[in-house]
C-alpha positions as CSV (number, residue, x, y, z in Angstrom):
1,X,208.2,-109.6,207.2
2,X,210.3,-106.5,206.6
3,X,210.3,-103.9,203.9
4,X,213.3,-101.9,203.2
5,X,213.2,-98.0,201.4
6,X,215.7,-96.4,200.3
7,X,214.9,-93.0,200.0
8,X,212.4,-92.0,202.8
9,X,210.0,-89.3,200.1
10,X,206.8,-88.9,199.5
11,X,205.6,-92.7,197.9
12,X,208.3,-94.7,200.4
13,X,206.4,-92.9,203.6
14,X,202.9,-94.0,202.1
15,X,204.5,-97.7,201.4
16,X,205.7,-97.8,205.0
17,X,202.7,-96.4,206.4
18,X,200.3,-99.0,204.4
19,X,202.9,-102.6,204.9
20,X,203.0,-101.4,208.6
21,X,199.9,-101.3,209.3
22,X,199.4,-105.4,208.0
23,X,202.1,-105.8,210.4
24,X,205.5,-105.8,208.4
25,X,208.6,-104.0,210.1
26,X,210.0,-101.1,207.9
27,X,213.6,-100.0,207.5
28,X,214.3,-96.6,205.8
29,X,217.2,-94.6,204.7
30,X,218.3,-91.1,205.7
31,X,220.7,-88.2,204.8
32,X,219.9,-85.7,207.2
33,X,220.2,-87.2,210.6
34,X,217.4,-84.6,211.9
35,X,214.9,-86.9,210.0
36,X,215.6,-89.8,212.6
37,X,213.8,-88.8,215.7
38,X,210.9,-88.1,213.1
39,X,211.1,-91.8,211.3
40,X,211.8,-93.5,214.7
41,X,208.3,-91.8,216.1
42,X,206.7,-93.1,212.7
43,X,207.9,-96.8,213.8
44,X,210.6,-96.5,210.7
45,X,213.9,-97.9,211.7
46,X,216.1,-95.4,210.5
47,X,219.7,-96.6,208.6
48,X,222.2,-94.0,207.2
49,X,221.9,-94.0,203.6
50,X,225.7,-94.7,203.0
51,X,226.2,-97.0,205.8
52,X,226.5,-100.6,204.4
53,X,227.2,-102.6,206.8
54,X,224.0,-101.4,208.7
55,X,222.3,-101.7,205.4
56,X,224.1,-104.9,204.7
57,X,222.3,-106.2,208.2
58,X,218.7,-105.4,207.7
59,X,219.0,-106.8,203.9
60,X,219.5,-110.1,205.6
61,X,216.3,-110.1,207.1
62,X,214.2,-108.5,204.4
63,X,211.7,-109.6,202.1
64,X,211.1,-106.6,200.0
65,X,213.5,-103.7,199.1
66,X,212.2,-100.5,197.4
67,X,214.6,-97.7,195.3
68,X,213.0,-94.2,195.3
69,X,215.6,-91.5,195.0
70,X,216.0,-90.0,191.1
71,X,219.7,-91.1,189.4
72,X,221.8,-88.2,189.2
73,X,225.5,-88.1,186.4
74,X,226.6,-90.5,188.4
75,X,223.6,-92.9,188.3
76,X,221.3,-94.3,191.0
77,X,222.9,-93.3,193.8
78,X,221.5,-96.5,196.1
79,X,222.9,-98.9,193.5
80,X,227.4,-98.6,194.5
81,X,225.3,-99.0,198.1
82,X,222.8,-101.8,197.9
83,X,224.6,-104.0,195.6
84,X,227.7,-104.7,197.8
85,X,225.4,-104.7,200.8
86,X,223.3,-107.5,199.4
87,X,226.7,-109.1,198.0
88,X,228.1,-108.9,201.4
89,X,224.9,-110.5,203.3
90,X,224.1,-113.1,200.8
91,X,221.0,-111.9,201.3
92,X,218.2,-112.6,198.5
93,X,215.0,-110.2,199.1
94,X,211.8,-111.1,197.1
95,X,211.2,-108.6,195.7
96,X,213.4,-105.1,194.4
97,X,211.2,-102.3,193.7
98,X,212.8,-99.5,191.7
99,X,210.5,-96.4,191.3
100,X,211.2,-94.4,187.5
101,X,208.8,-92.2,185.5
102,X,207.1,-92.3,182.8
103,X,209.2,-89.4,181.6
104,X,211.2,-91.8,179.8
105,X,208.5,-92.3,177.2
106,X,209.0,-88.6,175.8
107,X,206.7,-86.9,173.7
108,X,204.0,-88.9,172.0
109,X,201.9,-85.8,170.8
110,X,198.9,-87.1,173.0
111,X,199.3,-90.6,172.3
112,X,199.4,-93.7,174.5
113,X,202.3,-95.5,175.7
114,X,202.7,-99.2,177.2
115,X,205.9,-100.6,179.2
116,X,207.0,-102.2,175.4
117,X,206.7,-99.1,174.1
118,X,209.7,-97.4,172.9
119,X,211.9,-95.1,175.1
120,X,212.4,-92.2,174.0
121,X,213.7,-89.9,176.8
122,X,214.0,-86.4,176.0
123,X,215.9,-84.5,178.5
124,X,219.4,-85.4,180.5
125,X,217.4,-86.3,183.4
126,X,215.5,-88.9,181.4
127,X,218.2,-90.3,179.9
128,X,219.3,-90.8,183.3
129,X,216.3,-92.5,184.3
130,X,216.7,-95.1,181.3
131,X,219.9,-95.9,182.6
132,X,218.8,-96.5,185.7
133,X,216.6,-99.0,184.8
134,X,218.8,-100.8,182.3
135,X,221.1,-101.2,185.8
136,X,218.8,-102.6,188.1
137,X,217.6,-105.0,185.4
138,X,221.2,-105.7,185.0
139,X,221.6,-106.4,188.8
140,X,218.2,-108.3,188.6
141,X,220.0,-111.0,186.2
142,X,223.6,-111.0,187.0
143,X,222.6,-111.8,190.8
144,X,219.6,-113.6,190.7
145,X,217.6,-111.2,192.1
146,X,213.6,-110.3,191.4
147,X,213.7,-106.2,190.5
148,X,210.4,-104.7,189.4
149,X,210.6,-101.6,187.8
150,X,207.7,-99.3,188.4
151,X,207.5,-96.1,186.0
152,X,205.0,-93.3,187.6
153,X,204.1,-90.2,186.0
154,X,203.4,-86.7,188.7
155,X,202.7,-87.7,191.8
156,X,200.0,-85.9,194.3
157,X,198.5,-86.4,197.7
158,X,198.1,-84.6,200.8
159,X,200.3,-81.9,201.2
160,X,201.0,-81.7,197.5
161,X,198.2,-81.5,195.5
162,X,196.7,-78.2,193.4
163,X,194.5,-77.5,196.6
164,X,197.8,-76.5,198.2
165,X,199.0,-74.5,194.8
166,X,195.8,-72.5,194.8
167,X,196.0,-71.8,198.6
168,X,199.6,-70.8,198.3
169,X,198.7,-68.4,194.7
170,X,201.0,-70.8,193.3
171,X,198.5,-72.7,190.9
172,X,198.7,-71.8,186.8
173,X,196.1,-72.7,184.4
174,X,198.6,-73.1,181.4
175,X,196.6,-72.8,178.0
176,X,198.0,-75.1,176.0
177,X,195.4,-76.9,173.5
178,X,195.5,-81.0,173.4
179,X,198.2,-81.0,176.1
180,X,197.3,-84.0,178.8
181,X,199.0,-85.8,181.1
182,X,198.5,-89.3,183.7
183,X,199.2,-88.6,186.9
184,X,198.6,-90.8,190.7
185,X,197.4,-90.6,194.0
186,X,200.3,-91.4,196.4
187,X,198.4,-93.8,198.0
188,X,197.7,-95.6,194.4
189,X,201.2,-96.3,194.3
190,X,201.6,-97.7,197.6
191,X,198.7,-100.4,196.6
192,X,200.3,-101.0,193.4
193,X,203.7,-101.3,195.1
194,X,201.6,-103.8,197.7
195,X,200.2,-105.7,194.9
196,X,203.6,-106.0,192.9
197,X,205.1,-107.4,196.5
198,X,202.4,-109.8,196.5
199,X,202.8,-111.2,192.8
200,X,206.8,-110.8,192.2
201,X,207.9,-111.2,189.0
202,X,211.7,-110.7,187.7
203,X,212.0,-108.0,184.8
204,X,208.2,-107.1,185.4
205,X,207.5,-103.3,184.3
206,X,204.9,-101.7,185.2
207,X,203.0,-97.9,184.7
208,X,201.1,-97.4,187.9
209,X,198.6,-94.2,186.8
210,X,195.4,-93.2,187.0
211,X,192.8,-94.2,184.4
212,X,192.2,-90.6,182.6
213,X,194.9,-88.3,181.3
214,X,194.0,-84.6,181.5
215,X,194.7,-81.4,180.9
216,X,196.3,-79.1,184.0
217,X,193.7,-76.7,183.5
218,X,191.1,-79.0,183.7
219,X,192.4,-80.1,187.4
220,X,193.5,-76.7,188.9
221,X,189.7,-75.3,188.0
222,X,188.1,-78.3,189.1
223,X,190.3,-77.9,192.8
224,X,189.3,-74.3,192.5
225,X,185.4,-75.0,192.7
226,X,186.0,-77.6,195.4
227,X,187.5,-75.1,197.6
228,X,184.5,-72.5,196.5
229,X,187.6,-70.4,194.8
230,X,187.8,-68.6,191.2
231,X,189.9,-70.6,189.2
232,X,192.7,-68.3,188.3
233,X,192.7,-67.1,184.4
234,X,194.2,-69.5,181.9
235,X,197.9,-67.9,180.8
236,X,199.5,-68.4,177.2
237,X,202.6,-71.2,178.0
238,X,205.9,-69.7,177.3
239,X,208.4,-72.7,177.6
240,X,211.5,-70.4,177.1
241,X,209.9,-68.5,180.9
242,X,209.4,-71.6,182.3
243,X,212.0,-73.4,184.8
244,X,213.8,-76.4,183.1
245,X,211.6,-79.0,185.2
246,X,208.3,-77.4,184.1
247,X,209.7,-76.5,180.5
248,X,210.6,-80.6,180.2
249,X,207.0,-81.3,181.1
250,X,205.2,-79.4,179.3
251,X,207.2,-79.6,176.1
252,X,205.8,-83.6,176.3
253,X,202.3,-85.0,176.5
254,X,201.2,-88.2,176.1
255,X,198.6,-90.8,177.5
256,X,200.1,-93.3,180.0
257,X,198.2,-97.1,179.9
258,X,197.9,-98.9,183.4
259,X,196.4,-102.1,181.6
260,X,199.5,-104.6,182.8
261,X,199.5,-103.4,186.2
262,X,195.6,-104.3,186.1
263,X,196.2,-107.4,184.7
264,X,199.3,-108.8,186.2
265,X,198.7,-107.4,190.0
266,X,195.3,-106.9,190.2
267,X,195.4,-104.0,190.8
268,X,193.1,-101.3,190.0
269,X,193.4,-97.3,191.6
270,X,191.0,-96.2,194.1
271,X,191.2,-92.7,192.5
272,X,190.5,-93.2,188.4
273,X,190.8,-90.2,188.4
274,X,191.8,-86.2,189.8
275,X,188.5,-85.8,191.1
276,X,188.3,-88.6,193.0
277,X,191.5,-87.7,194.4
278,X,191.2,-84.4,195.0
279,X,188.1,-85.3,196.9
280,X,189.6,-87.6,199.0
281,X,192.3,-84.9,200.0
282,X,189.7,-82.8,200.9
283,X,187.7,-84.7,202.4
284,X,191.0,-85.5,204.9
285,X,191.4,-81.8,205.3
286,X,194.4,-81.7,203.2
């Protein structure tokens, strides 16, 4: 069995790492041809990310394919690369992951949002995102092919986590009253990614989250005490200060529902929540 990413980041390295170790070969993408000796040391198979004929070759041998980099004006930028690739080897993967975010929900003042609920994207780069995922699906069903669309709110693991903010004097407790957010540890995504391979199902949409929304100051104080630090004072938000990706996510809050992935997968996240991630991390020595 083989698994194909493209886009080598932070979930398609904990994918890789958790289908190797039950034994499937991995094929990644690259840009930067320095990342190869790293991916070939990791037991990644390393293909150039414009390169479809090598791409083209490895589809004809794989089982699962997933998409992780973010669309930019253009679109996603793996789509003008995988379609003629899979076109060109017949080839007829299982199952097409393609990784969004549940930024295009938009603001729901707190409220919860389901994969029927409406989009609503608020920003360019969710607009871009919705797009996205209109495409794929549109792939899915003009080629006969099983895409999966996976929408995941802010990411965090080892190496990038609020421990690592607070270490670095980068970590802000932002007062803002009745503002929450989901969020996922990386390797929650990987078993929900597992678990979607597992149960494929064309035009299935899923939020893969944790099971309680919650504040940012709530998290960076509650990494604070874990690390035996003084959680650093709460500041008055200023989205006008803010850089455009922090000003998008903190102009939106909302409360993200992982019942379908539950239901349909079976899936359930071994971290409910940031303190049973944040733990975890620790406990690793990240």
């Amino acid at each position: 069995m083989r698994l194909l990413i493209y886009g080598y980041g932070f979930a398609g390295k904990a994918l890789a790492r958790r289908m190797a170790a039950k034994g499937w070969a991995v094929s990644a993408t690259y840009r930067d041809p320095q990342a190869i000796e790293a991916m070939r040391a990791a037991g990644i198979d390393p293909l150039p990310a414009g390169d479809k004929s090598a791409i083209g070759e490895r589809l004809g041998e794989t089982q699962a394919v997933l998409v992780t980099p973010p669309p930019g004006p253009e679109g996603c930028p793996a789509l003008p690369v995988l379609v003629p690739a899979l076109a060109s080897a017949g080839a007829f993967p299982d199952w097409i992951g393609y990784l969004s975010t549940t930024g295009v929900y938009g603001d729901r003042r707190g409220g919860w949002v389901f994969e029927h609920s409406r989009l609503a994207a608020q920003s360019p780069e969710g607009a871009r995102r919705v797009a996205a995922e209109r495409d794929w699906l549109e792939v899915g069903r003009g080629m006969g092919l099983t895409v999966t669309l996976h929408r995941l709110p802010g990411i965090y693991g080892p190496g990038r986590s609020a421990f690592d903010r607070l270490r670095e004097g980068r970590a802000i407790r932002y007062a803002l009253p009745g503002h929450v957010f989901s969020r996922i540890h990386v390797d929650d995504v990987a078993a929900g990614l597992e678990a979607s391979i597992a149960r494929p199902r064309a035009g299935g949409i899923y939020n893969l989250c944790d099971d309680e929304p919650a504040p940012n100051s709530a998290v960076i104080t509650h990494a604070a005490e874990l690390l035996g630090l003084k959680p650093p004072p709460e500041v008055p938000v200023d989205l006008n200060a803010m850089r455009p990706q922090a000003r998008r996510f903190y102009a939106e809050t909302k409360r993200v529902s992982n019942a379908r992935a539950k239901a349909e997968l079976g899936w359930r996240p071994a971290y409910p929540s940031y303190r049973e991630g944040l733990a975890a991390i620790l406990k690793a020595g990240g």
